[in-house]
C-alpha positions in Angstrom: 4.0 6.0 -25.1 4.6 6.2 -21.6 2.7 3.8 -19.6 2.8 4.7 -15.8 1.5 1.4 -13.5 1.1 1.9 -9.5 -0.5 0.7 -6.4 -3.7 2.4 -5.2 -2.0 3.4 -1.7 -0.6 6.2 -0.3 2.9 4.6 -1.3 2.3 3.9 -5.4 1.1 7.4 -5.3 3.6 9.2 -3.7 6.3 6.8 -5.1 4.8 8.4 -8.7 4.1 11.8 -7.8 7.9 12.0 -6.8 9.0 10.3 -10.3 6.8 12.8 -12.1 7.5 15.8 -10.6 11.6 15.0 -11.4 10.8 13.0 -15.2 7.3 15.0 -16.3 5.7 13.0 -18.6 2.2 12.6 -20.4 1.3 8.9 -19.2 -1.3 6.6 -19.2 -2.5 5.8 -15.7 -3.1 2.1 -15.0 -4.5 1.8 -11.1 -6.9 0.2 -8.8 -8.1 -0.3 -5.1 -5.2 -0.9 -2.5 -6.1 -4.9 -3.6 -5.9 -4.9 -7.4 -2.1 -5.6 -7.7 -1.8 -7.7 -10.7 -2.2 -4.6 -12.8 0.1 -5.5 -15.2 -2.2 -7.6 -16.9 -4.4 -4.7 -18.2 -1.3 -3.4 -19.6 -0.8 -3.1 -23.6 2.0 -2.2 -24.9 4.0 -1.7 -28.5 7.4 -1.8 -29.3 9.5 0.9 -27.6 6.5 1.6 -25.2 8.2 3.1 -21.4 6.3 1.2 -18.8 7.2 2.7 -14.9 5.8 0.2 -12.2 5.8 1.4 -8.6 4.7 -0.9 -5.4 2.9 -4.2 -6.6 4.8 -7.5 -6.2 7.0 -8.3 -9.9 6.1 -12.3 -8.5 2.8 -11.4 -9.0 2.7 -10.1 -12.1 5.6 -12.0 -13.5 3.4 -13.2 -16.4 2.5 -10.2 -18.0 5.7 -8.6 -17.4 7.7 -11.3 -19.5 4.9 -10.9 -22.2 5.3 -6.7 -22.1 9.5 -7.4 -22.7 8.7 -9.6 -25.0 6.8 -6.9 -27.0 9.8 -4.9 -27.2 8.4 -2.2 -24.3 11.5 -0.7 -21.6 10.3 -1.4 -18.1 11.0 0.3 -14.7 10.4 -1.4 -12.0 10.4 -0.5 -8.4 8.9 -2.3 -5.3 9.1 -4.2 -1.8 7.3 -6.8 -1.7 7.9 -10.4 -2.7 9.3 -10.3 -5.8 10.3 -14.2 -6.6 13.3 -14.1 -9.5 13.4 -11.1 -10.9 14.4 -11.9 -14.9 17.4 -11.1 -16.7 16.4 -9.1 -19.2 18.3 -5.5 -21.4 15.0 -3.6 -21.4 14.2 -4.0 -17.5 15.5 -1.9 -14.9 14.2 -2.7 -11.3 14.9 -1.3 -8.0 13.8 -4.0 -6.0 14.1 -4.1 -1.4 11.9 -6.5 0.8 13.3 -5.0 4.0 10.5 -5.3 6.1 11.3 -1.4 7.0 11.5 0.2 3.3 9.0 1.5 1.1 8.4 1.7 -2.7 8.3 5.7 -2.3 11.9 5.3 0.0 13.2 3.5 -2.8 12.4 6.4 -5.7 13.7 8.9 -2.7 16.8 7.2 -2.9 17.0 7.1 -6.8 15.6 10.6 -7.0 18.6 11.6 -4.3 15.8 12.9 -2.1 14.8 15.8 -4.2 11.1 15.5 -3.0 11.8 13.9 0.5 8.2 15.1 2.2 6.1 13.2 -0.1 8.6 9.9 0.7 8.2 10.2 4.4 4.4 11.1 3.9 4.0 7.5 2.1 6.0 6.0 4.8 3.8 6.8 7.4 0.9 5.5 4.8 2.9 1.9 5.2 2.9 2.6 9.2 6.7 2.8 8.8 7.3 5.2 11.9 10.8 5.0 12.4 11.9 4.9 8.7 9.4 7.9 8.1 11.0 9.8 10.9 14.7 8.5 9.9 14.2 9.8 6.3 12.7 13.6 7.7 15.3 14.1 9.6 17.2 16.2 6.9 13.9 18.3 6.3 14.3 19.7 10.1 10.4 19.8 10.5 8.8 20.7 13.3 6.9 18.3 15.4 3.7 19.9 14.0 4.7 19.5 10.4 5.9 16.1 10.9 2.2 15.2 12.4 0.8 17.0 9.2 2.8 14.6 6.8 1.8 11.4 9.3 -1.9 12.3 9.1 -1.8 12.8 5.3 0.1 10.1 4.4 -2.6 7.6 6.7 -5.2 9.1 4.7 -4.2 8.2 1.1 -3.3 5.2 2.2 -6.8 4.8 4.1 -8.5 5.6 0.6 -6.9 3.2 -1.2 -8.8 0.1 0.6 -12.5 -1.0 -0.5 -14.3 -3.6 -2.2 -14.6 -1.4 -5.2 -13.6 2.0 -6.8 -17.3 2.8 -5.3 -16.3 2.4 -1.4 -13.4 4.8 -2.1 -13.5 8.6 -1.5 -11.4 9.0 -4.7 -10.3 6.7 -7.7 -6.5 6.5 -7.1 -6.2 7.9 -10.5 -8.1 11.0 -9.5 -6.1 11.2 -6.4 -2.3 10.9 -8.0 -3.3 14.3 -10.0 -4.8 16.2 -7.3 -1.0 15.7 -5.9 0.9 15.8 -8.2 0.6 19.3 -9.3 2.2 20.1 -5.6 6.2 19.9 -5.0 5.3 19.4 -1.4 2.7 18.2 0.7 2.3 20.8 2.5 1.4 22.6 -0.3 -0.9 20.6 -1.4 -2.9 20.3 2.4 -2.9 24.4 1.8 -3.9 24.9 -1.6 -6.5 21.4 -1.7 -8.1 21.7 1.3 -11.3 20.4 -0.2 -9.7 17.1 -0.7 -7.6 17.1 2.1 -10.6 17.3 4.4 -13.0 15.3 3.2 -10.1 12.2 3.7 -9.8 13.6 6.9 -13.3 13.4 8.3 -13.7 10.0 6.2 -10.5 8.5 8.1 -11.7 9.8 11.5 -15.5 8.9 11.1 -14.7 5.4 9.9 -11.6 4.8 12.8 -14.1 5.5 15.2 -16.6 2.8 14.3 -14.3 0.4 13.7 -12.6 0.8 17.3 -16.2 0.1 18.8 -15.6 -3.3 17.1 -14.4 -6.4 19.3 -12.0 -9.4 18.4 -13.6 -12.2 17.5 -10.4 -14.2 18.3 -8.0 -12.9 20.9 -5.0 -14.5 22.5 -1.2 -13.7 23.8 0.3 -12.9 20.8 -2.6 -12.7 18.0 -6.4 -10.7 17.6 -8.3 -11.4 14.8 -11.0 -8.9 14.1 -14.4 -9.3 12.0 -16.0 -6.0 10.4 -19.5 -5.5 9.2 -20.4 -5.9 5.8 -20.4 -2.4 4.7 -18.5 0.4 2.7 -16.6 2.2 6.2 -15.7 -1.3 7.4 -14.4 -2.2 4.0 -12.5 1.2 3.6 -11.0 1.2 7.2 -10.2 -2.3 7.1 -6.3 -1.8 6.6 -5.5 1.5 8.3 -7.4 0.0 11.2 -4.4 -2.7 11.2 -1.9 -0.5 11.5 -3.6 1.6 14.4 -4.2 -2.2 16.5 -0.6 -2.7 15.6 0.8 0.9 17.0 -1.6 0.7 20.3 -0.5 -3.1 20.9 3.0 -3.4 19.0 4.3 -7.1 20.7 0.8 -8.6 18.9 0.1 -9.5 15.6 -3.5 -8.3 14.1 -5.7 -10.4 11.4 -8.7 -7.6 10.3 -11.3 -9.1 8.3 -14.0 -7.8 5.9 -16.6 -9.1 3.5 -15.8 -9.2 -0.3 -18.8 -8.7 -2.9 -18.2 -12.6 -2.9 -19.1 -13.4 0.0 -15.9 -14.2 1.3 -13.3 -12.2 3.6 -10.9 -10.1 2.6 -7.7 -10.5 4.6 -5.1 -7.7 6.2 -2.6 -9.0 8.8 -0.1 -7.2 10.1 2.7 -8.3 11.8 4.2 -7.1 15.5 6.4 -4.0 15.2 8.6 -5.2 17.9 8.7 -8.6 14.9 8.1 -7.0 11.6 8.2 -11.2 9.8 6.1 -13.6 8.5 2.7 -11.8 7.1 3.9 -12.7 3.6 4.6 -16.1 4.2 1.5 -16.7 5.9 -0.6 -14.8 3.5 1.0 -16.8 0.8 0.5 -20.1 2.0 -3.3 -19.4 1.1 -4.6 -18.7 -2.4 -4.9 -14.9 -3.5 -2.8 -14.3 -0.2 0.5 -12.5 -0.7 2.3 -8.6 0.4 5.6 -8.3 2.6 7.0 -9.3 5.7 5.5 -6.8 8.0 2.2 -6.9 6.6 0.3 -8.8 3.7 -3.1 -9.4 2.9 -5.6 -12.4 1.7 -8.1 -11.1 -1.4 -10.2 -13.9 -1.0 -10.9 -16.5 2.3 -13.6 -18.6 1.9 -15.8 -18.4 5.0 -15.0 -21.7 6.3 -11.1 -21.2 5.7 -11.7 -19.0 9.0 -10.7 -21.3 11.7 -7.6 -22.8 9.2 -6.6 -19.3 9.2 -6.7 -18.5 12.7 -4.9 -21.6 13.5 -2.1 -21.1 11.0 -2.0 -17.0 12.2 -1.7 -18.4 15.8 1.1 -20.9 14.7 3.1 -18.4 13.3 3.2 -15.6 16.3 3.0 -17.7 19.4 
């Protein structure tokens, strides 16, 4: 059986929409929201099982992966964030790069030989990877209208990804990955699917316009820490909104918060462009925190961790 794993974002879906289109195959789909990473761990599997994993950190799922070799299942493994010591092992294959400026979906374009190259740079500008999105299209010769199209789809999947629940979300990530993947090109699919393309559209936009009413609740030189309402559009904007503080003030690094069902805050930080370090070691110096260098999350903060966090952010920026 093959057993397909990936991230809820724009990135572990175009990563496997890429894969697929090359390899077809008849998979089981194993997903989440943007936040449920450790997705290995609903993950059976019997001797000779294929198991493809596309953008969640191998560090943090390095339990049930040994337990899946162990079972005898062949394992592909390709990602950027921290990965910790990847294991020695004859049935795992991993394509592993933390550069703070490479994506999971970069990585399969590469191993593909960039035979479906638009859905690539489309994920990259889901990761707010600019340059490297506009690097990699440079052998598609796209016009700066096209090139827009793929940044504004790309933002979208990744903006549905992100939510408290598969309830916040305008699509289960599951549902998502096969409205794509029939399409060999995105631009194909924004022409075809314009049901679905449209209704992430006006989501994005409606949400991104309430959350830029919102004011920092911490602001200084180098850091703003923003606090979101406790509802579904805060909770689903919560990351993209990162990224756009990030592109309109590049030299600062942004902490967005947003309630968890909990009662706690969920954490996204991203780091400056013009310094694309640190959000994963920051992230990971607190309990469900981890991601990559130029931006990581926090699952769970406890509400009085806030100040602690704010001075450790502050710390690591100034």
């Amino acid at each position: 059986m093959q057993i397909d794993v990936f991230n809820g974002d724009a990135d572990g879906i175009c990563a496997l929409v890429q894969l697929r289109l090359a390899q077809p195959a008849d998979a089981k789909l194993v997903t989440g929201i943007k936040r449920d990473i450790e997705l290995l761990a609903q993950v059976s599997v019997e001797a000779d099982d294929h198991v493809t994993v596309l953008d969640i950190s191998l560090e943090k799922n390095r339990k049930a992966l040994d337990r899946i070799l162990e079972q005898g299942a062949e394992v592909f493994y390709v990602d950027h964030h921290q990965a910790g010591d990847i294991p020695a092992h004859p049935h795992l294959k991993t394509i592993i790069n933390t550069d703070a400026n490479v994506c999971t979906s970069l990585l399969v374009d590469q191993y593909l030989e960039g035979k479906y190259r638009a859905w690539a740079v489309t994920a990259a500008f889901g990761d707010n990877l600019i340059d490297s999105a506009e690097q990699a299209a440079k052998t598609l010769a796209l016009s700066a209208v096209d090139l827009k199209k793929l940044n504004d789809l790309g933002v979208c999947i990744n903006y549905n990804g992100y939510g408290a629940n598969l309830g916040d979300l305008h699509f289960a990530p599951d549902a998502l990955y096969r409205e794509l993947v029939p399409y060999a090109s995105p631009f194909e699919f924004m022409a075809d699917n314009k049901a679905i393309y449209e209704r992430l559209l006006t989501g994005y936009s409606d949400d991104m316009a309430l959350a830029l009413q919102t004011k920092p609740e911490y602001q200084a030189a180098a850091v703003a820490v923003y606090l979101l309402p406790d509802v579904a559009w805060a909770r689903r904007i919560s990351g993209v909104f990162g990224n756009e503080l990030a592109n309109r003030s590049p030299e600062r690094a942004h902490a967005v918060l947003s309630f968890t069902e909990k009662g706690d805050y969920q954490v996204s930080v991203r780091a400056p462009l013009t310094n694309k370090t640190g959000a994963d070691e920051l992230c990971s110096a607190f309990p469900t925190g981890g991601g990559r260098k130029g931006a990581a999350g926090i699952n769970h903060l406890p509400l009085d961790n806030l100040p602690a966090f704010i001075t450790a952010f502050e710390q690591k920026y100034r």
